[in-house]
C-alpha positions as a printed NumPy array, in Angstrom:
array([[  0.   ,   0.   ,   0.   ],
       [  1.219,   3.359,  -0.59 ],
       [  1.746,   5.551,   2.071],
       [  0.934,   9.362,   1.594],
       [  3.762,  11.946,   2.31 ],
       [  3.318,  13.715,   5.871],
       [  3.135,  17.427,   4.041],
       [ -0.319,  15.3  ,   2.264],
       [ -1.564,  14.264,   6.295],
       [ -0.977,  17.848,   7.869],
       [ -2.836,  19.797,   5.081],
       [ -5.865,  16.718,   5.374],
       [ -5.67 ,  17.675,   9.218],
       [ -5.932,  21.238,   8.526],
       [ -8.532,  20.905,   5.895],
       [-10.865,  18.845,   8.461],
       [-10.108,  20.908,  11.495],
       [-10.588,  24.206,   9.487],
       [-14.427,  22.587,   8.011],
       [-15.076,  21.951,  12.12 ],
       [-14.253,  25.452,  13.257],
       [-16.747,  26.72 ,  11.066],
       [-19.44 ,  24.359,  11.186],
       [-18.68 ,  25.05 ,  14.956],
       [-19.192,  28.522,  14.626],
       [-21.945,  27.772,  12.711],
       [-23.686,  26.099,  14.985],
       [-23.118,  28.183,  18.319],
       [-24.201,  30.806,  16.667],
       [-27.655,  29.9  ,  15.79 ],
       [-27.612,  28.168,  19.154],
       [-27.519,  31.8  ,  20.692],
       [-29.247,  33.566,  18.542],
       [-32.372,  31.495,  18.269],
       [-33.409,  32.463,  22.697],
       [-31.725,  35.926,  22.366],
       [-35.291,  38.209,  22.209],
       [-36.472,  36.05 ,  25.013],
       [-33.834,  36.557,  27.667],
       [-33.359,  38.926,  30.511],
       [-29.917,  39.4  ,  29.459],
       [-28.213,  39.537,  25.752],
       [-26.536,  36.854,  24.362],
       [-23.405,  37.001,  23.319],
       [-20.826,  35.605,  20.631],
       [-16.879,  35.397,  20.328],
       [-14.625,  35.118,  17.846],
       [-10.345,  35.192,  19.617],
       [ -7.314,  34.23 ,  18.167],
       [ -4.759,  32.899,  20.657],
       [ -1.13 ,  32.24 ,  21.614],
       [  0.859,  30.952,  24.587],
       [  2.793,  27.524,  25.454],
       [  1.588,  24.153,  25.739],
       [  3.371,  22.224,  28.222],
       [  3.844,  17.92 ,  28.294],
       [  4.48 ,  17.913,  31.948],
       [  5.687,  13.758,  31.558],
       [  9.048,  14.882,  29.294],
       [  9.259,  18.786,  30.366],
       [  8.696,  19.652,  27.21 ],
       [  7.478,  23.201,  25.74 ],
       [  5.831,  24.009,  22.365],
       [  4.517,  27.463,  20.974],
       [  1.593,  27.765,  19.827],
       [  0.213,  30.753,  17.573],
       [ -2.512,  32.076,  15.552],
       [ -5.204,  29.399,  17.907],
       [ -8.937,  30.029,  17.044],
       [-11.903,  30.252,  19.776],
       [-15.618,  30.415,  18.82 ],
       [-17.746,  30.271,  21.694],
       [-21.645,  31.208,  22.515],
       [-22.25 ,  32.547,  26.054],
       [-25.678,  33.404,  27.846],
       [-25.863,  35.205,  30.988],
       [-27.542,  33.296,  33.781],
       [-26.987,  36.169,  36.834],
       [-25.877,  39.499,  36.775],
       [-22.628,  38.158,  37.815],
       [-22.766,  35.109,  36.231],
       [-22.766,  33.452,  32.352],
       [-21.967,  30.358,  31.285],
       [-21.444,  28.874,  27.149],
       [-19.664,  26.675,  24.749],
       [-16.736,  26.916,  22.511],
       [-14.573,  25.409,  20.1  ],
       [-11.272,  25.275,  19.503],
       [ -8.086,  24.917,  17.551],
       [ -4.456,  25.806,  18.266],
       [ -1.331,  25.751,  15.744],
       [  1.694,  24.542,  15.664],
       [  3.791,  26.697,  13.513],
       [  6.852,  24.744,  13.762],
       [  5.562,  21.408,  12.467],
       [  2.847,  23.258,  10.887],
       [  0.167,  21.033,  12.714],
       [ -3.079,  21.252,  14.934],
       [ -1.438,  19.856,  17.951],
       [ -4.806,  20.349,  20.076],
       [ -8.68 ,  20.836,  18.897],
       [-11.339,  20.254,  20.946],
       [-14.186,  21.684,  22.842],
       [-14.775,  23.72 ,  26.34 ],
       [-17.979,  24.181,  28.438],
       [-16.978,  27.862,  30.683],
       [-18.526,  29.5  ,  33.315],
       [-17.771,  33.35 ,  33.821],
       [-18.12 ,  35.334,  36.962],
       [-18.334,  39.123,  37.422],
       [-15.855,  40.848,  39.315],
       [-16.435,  44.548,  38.11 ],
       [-19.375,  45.386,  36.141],
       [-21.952,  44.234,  33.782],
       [-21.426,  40.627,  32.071],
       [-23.727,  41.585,  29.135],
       [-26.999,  44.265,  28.15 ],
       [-29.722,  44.076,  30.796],
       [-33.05 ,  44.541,  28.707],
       [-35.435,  46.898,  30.334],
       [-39.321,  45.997,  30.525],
       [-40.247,  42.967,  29.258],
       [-40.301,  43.146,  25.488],
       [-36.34 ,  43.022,  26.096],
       [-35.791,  46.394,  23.852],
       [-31.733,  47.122,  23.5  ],
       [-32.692,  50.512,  23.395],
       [-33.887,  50.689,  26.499],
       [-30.847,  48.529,  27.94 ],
       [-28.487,  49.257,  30.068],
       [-24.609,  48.022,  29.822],
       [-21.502,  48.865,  30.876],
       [-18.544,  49.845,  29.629],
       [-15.783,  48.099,  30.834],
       [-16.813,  44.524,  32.794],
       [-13.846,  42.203,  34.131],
       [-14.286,  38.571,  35.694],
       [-13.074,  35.323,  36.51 ],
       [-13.658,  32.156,  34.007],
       [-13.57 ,  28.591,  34.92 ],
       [-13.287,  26.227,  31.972],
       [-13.42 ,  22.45 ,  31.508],
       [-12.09 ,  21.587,  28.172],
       [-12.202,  18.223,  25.956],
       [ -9.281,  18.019,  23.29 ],
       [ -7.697,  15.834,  20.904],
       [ -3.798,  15.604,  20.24 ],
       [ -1.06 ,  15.741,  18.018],
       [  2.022,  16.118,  19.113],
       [  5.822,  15.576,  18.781],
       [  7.43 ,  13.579,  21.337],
       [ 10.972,  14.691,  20.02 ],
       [  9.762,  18.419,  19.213],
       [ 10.58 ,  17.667,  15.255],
       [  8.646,  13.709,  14.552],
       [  7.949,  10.993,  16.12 ],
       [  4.289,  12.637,  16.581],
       [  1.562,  10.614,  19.076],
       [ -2.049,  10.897,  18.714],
       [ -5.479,  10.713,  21.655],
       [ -7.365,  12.8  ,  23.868],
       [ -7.198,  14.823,  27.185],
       [ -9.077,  16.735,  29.343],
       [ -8.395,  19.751,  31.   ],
       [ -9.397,  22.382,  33.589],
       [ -8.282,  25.901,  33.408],
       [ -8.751,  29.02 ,  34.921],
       [ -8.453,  32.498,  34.103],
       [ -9.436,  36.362,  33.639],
       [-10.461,  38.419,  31.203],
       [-12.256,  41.837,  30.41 ],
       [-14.954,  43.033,  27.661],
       [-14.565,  46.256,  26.471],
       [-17.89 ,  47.858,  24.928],
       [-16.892,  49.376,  21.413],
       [-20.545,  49.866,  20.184],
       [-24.061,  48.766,  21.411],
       [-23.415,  45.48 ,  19.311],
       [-19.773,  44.825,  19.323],
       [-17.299,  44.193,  21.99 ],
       [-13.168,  44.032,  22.698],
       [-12.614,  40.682,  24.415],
       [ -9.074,  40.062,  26.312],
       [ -8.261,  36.611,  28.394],
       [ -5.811,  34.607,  29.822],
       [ -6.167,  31.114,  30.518],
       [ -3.975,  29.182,  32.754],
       [ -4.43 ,  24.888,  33.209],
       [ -4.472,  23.436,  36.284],
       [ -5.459,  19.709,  35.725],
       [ -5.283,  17.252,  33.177],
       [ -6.456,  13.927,  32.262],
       [ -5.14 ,  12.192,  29.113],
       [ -5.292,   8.718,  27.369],
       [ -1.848,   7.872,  27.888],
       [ -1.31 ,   8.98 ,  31.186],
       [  3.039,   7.384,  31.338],
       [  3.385,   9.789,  28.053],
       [  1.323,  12.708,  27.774],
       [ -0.068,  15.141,  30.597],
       [ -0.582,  18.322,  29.372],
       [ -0.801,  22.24 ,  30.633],
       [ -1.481,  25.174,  28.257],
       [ -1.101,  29.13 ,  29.339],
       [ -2.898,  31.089,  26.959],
       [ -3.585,  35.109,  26.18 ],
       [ -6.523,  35.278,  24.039],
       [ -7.905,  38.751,  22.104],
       [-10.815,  39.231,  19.817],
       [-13.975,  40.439,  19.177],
       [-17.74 ,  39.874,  20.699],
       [-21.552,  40.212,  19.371],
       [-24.093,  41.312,  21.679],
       [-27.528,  40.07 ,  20.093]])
């Protein structure tokens, strides 16, 4: 059997993840949308690109990563509190791989401010909202991902899965009634993989991008 060249397998791998970041996108969007004139509070959507370090803590080993993508739908429960769904992907320039992709399930909680647009009287008008300008919090995020990663740092790469839990600030930045600055950083704490004896993973992360409140 032939056996296609590796430059054939990472552009397959990029095709596929790059088809599920926007069918993910996609689909969180219309998740959010579709409740958004019946809430208290507005919905909102986020679009960040990311960069930081992802750490094998079985081998010591450190890898950039750079140019990551998050799509994520959030609705605010509380005043102080919201809680959504993302996808995402992270790059590997060097190899010029997705070493991680996966899915997270957050919770975010207020520490100054106003997590989204509170809709006065009960048609939920944004007109007659109120929101603030500058809102900080804490986020708390579970995350499911799939791997690919060098043992060596150049082949020798290792597929499976992990879990993770991270934690993290951030702050939203009001630019318009609709659209939002978005800064994070997301530090793990725990991990779970697949192979346990060979990979164990912990990712520090500084997020920016831009937000949609419906």
């Amino acid at each position: 059997m032939r056996r296609l060249p590796r430059s054939h397998v990472k552009t397959s791998r990029a095709a596929g993840s790059a088809r599920a970041l926007i069918l993910s996108g996609i689909v969180v969007a219309a998740a959010v949308a579709a409740p958004a004139r019946a809430l208290e509070f507005a919905p909102k959507l986020h679009v960040l690109t990311s960069g930081g370090l992802i750490k094998n803590l079985q081998n010591d080993k450190t890898t950039p990563i750079v140019g990551g993508f998050f799509v994520s739908g959030q609705i605010q429960i509380l005043s102080w509190a919201a809680a959504g769904l993302g996808y995402k992907a992270d790059f590997d320039l060097t190899n010029g791989v997705l070493p991680l992709k996966g899915f997270d399930v957050f919770g975010k909680f207020s520490l100054l401010g106003l997590g989204s647009q509170h809709r006065d009287g009960y048609e939920g008008i944004f007109e007659r909202g109120r929101r603030d300008r500058l809102h900080l919090y804490v986020k708390g995020n579970f995350a499911t991902r799939e791997y690919y990663l060098s043992m060596d740092g150049i082949s020798d790469f290792e597929e499976g899965s992990i879990g993770a839990v991270d934690v993290g600030v951030g702050l939203d930045f009001s630019l318009s009634r609709h659209v939002e600055l978005n800064l994070e950083f997301l530090q793990g704490l725990l991990s779970f993989s697949s192979k346990p004896e060979s990979i164990r993973l912990r990712t520090s992360l500084l997020s920016m991008g831009l937000g949609y409140v419906f």
